[in-house]
N, C-alpha and C positions, 0 to 999 in steps of 0.2 A: 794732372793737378795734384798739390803735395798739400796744399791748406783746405780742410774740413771747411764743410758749409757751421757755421758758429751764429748767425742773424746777428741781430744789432741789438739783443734786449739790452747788454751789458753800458750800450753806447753811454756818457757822459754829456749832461748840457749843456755844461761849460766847454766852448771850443777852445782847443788848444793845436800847437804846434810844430816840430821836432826834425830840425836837416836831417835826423838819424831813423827819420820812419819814412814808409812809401820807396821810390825803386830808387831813389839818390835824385840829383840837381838836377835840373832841365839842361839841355844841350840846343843851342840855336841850331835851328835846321838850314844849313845852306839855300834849302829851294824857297825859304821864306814862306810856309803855309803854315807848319805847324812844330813849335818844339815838343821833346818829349822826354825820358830820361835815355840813359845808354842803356844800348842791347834791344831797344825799343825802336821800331819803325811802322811806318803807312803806307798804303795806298791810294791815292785818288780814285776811287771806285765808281764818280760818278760826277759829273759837270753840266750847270744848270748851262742851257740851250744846245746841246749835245744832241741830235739824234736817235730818235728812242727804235726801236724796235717795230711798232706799231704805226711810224711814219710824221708823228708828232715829236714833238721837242721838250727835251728833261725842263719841266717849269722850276723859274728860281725860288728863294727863298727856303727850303727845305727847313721841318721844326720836328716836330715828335715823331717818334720812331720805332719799331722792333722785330726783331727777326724770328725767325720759324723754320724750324727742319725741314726740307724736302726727304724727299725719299733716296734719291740718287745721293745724299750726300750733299748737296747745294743746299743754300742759307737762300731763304725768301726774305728780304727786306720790305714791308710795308712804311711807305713813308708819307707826311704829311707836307702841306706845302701852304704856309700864311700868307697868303693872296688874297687881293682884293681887285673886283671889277676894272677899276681904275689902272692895273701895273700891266697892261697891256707889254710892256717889255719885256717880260718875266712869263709870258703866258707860253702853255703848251702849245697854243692854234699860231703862234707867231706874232708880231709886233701891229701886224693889220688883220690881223685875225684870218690869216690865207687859207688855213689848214683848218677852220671850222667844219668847213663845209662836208670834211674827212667823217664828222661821226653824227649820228641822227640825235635831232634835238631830244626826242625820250629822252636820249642816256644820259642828258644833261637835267640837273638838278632843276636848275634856274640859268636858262639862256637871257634871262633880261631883255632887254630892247634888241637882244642882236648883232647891234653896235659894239657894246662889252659885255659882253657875256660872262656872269662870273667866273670867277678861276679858278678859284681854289679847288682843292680835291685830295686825292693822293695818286702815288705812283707806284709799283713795286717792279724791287730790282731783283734780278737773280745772280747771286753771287757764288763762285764756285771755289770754293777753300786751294783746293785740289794745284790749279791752275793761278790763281789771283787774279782772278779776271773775271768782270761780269758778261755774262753770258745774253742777258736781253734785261729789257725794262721798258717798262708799257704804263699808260693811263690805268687805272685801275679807280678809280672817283670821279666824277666830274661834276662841274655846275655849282660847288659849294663855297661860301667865303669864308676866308679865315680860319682854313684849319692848321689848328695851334698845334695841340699835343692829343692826346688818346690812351689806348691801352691795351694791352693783350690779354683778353678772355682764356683761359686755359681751357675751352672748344676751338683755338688755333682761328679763328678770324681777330682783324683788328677794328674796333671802335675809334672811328676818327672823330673830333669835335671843332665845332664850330664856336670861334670865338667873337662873338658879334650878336649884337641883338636887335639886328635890320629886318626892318619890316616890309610888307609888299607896298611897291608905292608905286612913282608912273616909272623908271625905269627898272625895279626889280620885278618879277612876276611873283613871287611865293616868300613867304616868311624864312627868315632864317636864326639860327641861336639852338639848332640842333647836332646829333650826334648819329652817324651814321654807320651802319660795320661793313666792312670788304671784308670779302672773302680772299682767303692764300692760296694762290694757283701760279704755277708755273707759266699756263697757256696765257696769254695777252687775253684780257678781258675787263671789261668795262660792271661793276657793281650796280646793281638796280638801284638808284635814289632812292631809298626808302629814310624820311626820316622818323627816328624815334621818340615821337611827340611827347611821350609821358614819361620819359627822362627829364622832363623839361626843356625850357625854351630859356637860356640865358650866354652869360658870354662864357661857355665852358673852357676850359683849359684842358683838362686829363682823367681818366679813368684810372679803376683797378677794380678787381674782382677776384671776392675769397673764392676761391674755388670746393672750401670744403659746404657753402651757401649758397651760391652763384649769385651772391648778392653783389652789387656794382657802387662802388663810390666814387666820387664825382668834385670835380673842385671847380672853383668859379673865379677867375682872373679880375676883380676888381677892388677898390681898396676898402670896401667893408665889405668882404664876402662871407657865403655860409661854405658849408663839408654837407653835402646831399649827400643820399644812400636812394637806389631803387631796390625793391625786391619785384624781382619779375613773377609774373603767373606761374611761367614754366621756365627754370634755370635754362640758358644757352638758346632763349626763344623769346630776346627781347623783344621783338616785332610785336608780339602776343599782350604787349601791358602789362602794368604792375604799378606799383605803388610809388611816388616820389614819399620823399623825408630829409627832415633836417637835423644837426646836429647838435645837441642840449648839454651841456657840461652840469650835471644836477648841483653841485654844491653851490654854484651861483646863476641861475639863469639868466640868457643873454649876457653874459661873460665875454669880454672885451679884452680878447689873448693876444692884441698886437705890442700890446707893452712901450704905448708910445708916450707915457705919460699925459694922458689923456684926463682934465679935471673929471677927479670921481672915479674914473678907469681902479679898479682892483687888479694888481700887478698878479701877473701871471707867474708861477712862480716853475722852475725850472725841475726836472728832476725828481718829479712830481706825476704819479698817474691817479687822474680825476673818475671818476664812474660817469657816464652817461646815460643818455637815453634818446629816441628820434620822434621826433613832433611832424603832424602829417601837413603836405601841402595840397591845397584844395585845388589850385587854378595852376596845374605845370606847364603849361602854353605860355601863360602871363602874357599877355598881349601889350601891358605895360613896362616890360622889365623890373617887376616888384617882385622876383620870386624873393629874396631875400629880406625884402620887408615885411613882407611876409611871417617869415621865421624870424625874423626879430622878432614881432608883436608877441610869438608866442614860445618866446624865451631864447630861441637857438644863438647859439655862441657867434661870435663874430670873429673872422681872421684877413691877417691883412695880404689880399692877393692869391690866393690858394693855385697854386700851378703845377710843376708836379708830381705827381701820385706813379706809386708801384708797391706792388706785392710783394714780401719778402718773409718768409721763416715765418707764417703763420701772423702775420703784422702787416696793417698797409702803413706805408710811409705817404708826405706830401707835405710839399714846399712852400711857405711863407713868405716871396720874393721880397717883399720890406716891411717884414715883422722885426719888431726888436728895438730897442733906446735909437740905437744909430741909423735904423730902417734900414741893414746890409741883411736879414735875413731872418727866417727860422726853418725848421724842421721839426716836423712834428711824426708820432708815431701815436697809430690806432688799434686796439688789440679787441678783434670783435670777442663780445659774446661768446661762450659755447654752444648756447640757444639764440642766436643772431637771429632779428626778424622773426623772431617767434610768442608766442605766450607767455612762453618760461623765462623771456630775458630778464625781468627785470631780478631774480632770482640771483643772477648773477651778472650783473651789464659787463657790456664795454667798455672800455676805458681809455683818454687818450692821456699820451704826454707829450712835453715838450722836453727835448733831448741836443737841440742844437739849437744856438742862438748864436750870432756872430755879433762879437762884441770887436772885431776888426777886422778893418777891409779889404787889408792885405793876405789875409786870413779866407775870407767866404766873404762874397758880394754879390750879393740879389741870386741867390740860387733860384735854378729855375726848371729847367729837366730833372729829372735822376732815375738810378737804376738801381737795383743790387745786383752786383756780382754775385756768381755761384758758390764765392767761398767765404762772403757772409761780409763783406767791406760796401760802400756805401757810395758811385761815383756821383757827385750834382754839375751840372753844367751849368757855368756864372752869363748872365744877362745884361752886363752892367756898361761902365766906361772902361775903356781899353788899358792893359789886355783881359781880354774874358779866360778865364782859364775852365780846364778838366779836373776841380777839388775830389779826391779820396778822401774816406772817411774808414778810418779803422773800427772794428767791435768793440773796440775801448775807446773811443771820441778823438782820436786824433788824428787831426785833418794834415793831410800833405798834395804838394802837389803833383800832379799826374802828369798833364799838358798843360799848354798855353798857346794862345794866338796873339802875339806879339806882330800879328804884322798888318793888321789894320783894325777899323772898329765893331766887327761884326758879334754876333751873341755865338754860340754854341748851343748845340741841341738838340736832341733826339738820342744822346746816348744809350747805350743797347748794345746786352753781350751774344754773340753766335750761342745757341742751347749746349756748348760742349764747353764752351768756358774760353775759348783758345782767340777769342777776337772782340775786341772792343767796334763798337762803330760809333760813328758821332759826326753831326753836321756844319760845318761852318755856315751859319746862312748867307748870309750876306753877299759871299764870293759864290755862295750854292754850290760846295763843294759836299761829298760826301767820303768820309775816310774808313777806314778799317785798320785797324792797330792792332798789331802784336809783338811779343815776346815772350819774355819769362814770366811768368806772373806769380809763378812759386817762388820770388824771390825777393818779396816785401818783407823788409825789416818789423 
């Protein structure tokens, strides 16, 4: 790679445009999956009802995503899968659930009535650069609903989240609205259901974790949601507890950053970084789904949708899916503390900004994954009405396009680069397609 890691402090809030930035025009793909620009090609890596390894079946829908070095050289893929009880067509165990019978209820989260057992979960793939071909892919979650999006801990397991705030009733057995971590292993292996109660219990969307605090942040897929933060007891040992918290924009408490012209609403204003602070939550189970009214009562800012969250240059980024006048989007960037979660924050807080707003839809609509590239550019994957495209975001705010799926209505998602830079991945859900992209990438304008 020829382009320096640069982050995105520089980025611009105002979105803007340019035929003459990103890799040039998209080229319609013959095979009708996915366009991309020239010199740019995929892989189908990976096909929802496909034959896994382990004897069960690639489950559909695939959503958040990220890869991990092996040692041999191979990319581990952790991947997540937004399933619900009900999509028995989509299921790992098959359409009548034939192949349940394959794994001991323990290793299942919540078998429910039996009947439908929930689905959701993850899966990981192993992909081998070398060859372009996956080598095995196996259950690696099981029993869980709804898992959206998540995040990669820099101790190399993934925190999957559960986007749902179902509770035990006569057909579920156990509570759900939690976040659980798999571990990255090559060998086929099933994760111990543990969930992580005191992250809380709501409809989570995606993580990130600074790594220089091992503090974990946290978004919340609904349209008046908060920005949690846990700090754990012991960094890389969430199971151990810690603290939930919410996020306070001090100049105005409970500050209303959807910008939707809301009577009274105080316009959020772009290009702008605020100081913060984090207000504690008492009940992170919430048995009612009130974490976030919660933290309203006691000031935390409100965003519309929060989805998702990644780590980048010292910064977490996260997604706004219908923040902004037109509800097509925002982006938001959080620059912790030096003294994060400590004493001394307030000394010097955190601060967040708003650095992307999409004032049009041809432009950025309903962002909704994202990643940063290794060399400091910004990819989000659109959510919306068709086509959903793969928007680039240069260190100076200018968004171009990547891909497109121009060929039905599906979302995109779990975008995520190989650790060496040389491969994009990314989901179609819908079609439960998994891709792997490459080219030049040293050759963005």
């Amino acid at each position: 790679m020829t382009l320096g890691f640069t982050g995105l402090g520089s980025l611009n809030a105002g979105i803007q445009t340019s035929p003459a930035r990103g890799y040039g025009p998209l080229l319609k793909d013959p095979k009708g999956i996915f366009d991309l620009p020239k010199n740019f090609s995929y892989k189908v890596i990976s096909k929802a009802g496909d034959h896994m390894s382990d004897g069960f079946l690639v489950p559909g829908d695939p959503d958040g995503m990220a890869a991990f070095g092996l040692q041999d050289g191979r990319v581990g893929l952790v991947r997540n899968h937004e399933l619900n009880a009900s999509q028995l067509d989509k299921s790992p165990f098959g359409p009548k659930n034939e192949l349940l019978s394959k794994i001991p209820s323990s290793d299942l989260y919540d078998i429910a009535d039996g009947k439908k057992p929930s689905i959701g979960g993850t899966t990981t793939l192993i992909y081998n650069p070398k060859t372009g071909k996956t080598d095995s892919e196996f259950l690696s979650l099981a029993g869980t609903e709804n898992n959206c999006a998540g995040g990669p801990p820099p101790w190399g397991t993934w925190i999957t989240c559960e986007e749902t705030a179902q509770k035990a009733d006569s057909h579920f057995k156990a509570d759900h609205g939690y976040n659980f971590e798999v571990p990255v292993t090559s060998i086929p292996a099933l994760a111990k259901p543990i969930p992580l109660k005191e992250m809380g219990r709501f409809r989570h969307e995606a993580i990130a974790v600074d790594p220089k605090s091992g503090i974990v942040y946290e978004t919340e897929d609904v349209w008046d949601s908060l920005i949690y933060r846990y700090i754990p007891n012991e960094p890389s040992k969430l199971y151990k507890g810690g603290k939930l918290q919410a996020l306070v924009i001090n100049a105005v408490p409970g500050w209303d950053t959807r910008n939707w012209s809301e009577p009274g609403a105080k316009p959020f204003p772009k290009n702008q970084a605020f100081e913060t602070s984090w207000i504690d939550i008492d009940d992170p189970e919430s048995p009612e789904d009130n974490l976030r009214y919660q933290g309203r009562d006691k000031g935390a800012a409100v965003f519309a949708r929060g989805e998702g969250m990644w780590y980048g240059d010292g910064e977490i980024y996260f997604a706004c899916t219908n923040g902004g006048p037109i509800r097509m989007g925002q982006v938001f960037k959080y620059t912790p503390s030096p003294y994060e979660g400590t004493g001394l924050e307030k000394q010097k807080p955190g601060k967040v900004e708003l650095f992307l707003e999409s004032e049009d839809k041809d432009v950025l609509k309903n962002c909704d994954n994202l990643c940063v590239a290794p060399w400091g550019d910004l990819f989000i994957a659109e959510d919306s009405e068709a086509p959903c495209k793969l928007v680039g975001v240069t260190p100076q705010g200018t968004c171009f396009d990547f891909g497109a799926n121009h060929y039905n209505a599906s979302e995109l998602a779990g975008c995520c680069f190989s650790p060496d830079g040389e491969i994009l991945f990314v989901n179609i859900q819908a079609t439960g397609l998994t891709l792997a992209i490459s080219g030049p990438w040293n050759t963005r304008t």
